[in-house]
C-alpha positions in Angstrom: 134.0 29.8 73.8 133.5 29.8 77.8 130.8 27.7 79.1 131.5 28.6 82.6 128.7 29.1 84.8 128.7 31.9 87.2 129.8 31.1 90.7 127.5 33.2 93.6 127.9 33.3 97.0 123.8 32.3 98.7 122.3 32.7 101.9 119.6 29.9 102.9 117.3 29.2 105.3 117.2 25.5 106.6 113.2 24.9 107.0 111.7 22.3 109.3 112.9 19.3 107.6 116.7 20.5 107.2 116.1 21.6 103.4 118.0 24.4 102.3 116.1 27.3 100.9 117.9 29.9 99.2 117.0 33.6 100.6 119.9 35.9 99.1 122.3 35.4 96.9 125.6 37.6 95.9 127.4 38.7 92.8 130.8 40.3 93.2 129.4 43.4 95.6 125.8 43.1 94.3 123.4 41.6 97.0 120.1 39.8 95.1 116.7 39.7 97.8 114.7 36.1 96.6 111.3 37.1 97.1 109.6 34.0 96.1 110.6 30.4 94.8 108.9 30.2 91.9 110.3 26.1 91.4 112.8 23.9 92.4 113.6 20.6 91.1 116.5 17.7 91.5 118.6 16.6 89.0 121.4 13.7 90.0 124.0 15.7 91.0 122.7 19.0 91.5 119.3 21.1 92.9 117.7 23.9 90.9 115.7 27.1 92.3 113.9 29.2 89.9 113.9 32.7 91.8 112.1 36.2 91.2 114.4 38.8 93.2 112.9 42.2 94.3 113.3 43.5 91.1 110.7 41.0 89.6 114.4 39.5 87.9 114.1 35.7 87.1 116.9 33.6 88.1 118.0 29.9 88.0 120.5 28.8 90.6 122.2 25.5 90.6 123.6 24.1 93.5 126.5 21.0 93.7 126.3 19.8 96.9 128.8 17.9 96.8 131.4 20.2 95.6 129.2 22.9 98.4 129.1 25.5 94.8 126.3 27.7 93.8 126.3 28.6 90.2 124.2 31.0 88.3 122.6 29.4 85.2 119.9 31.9 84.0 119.0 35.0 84.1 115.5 36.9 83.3 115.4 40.6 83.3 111.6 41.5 85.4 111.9 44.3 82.4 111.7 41.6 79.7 108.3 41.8 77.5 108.5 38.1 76.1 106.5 35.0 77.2 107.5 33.8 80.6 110.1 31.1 80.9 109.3 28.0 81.7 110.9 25.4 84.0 110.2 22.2 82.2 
């Protein structure tokens, strides 16, 4: 079984205090708008975003700063009837 995360390509936006942000991200061809941060958290080696997209999609990305790598680690379809997800 492959447990390999997606690797995206994301666009950020460095804020006042130098903190990345992500504002876009890409999948193959397919660009994804963030329109809102929902949550972001740190873990030891990595930072988390929850995202909604423009499509009202959920997303988690993960980034390694050390290794400079975005990964996709969720996915939420905006279409998807069930309780929300959460981030705890």
């Amino acid at each position: 079984m492959n447990t390999d995360q997606l690797t995206i390509r994301v666009e950020c936006y460095a804020g006042y205090r130098g903190e990345e942000t992500p504002r876009r991200f890409f999948m193959g061809d397919k660009s994804v708008e963030i329109e809102e941060v929902i949550d972001r958290w740190l873990a030891p080696e990595y930072r988390y975003f929850k995202v909604r997209g423009s499509e009202d999609d959920i997303y988690i990305l993960r980034h390694d700063e050390l290794a400079d790598r975005w990964e996709l680690t969720l996915f939420q379809s905006g279409k998807y009837d069930g309780g929300a997800l959460s981030s705890t």
